[in-house]
C-alpha positions in Angstrom: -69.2 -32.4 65.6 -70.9 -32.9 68.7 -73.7 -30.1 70.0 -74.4 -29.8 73.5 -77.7 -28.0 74.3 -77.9 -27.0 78.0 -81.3 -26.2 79.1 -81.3 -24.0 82.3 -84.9 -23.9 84.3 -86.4 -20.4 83.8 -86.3 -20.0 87.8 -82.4 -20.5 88.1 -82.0 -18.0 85.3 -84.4 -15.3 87.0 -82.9 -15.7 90.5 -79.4 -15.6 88.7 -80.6 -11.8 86.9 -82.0 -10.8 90.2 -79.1 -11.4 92.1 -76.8 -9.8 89.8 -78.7 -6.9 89.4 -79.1 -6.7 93.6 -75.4 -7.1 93.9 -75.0 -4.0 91.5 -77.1 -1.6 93.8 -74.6 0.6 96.4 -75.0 -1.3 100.2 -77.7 0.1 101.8 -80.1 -1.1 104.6 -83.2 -1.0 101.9 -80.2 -3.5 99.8 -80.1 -5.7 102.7 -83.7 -6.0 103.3 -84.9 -6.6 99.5 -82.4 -9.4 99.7 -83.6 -10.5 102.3 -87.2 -10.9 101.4 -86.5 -12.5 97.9 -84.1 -14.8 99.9 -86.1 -16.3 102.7 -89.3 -15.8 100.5 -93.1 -14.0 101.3 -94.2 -15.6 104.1 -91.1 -15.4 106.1 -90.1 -12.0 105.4 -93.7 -10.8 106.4 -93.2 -11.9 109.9 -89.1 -11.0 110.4 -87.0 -8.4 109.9 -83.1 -8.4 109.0 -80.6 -5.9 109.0 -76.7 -6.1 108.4 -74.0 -5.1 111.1 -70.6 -5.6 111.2 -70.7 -8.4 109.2 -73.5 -10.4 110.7 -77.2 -10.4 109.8 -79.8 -9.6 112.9 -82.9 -11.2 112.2 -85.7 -10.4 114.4 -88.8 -12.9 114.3 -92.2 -12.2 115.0 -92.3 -15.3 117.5 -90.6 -18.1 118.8 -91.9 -20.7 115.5 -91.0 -18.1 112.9 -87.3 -17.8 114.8 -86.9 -21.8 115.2 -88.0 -21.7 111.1 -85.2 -19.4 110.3 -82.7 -21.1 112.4 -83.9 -24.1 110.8 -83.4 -22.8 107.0 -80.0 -21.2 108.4 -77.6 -22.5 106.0 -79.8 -21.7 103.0 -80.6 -18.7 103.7 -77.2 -17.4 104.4 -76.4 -18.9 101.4 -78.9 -17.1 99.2 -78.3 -13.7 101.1 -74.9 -14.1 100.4 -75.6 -15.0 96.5 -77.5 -11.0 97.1 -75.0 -9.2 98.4 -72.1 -10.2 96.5 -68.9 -9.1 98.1 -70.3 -7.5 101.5 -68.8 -9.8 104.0 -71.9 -11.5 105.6 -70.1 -14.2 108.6 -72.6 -14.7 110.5 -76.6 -14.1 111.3 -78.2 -13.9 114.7 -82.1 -14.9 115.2 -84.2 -12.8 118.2 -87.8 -12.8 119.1 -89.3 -9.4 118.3 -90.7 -8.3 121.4 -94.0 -6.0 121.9 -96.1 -7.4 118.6 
């Protein structure tokens, strides 16, 4: 008999719990943007905002280096947002420069 022991990192298994138990909450905006803070992590989420319509995520940066960042991590982070929100269609996500702060 051959045993197979599969040891998954702590992290994986945390993110994995979180994201189930984010996917189970009813969509709301306060869903979207607790996904979207664990998703794109502290210092990104402290200097953008997001918010879901229609189908696409509006992200609004604080300034034109925290924008070209989340363009940059684009794929990733739609990825992980995605992983959040379960079956709430998410196509697309649009970056802006927050104007006024």
């Amino acid at each position: 008999m051959i045993l197979s022991r599969v040891v998954l990192p702590v992290q994986k298994f945390a993110f994995g719990a979180l994201a189930e138990h984010i996917r189970r909450q009813p969509a709301s905006k306060e869903r979207t943007t607790f996904a979207w803070n664990v998703a794109v992590g502290p210092a990104v989420a402290k200097v953008t905002t997001a918010e879901l319509r229609q189908g696409i995520l509006e992200v609004r940066a604080r300034d034109p280096r925290w924008a070209h960042e989340v363009e940059r991590a684009r794929e990733l982070i739609l990825e992980r947002v995605r992983l959040f929100l379960g079956s709430e269609p998410l196509r697309d996500m649009n970056v802006t420069i927050q104007l006024g702060r």
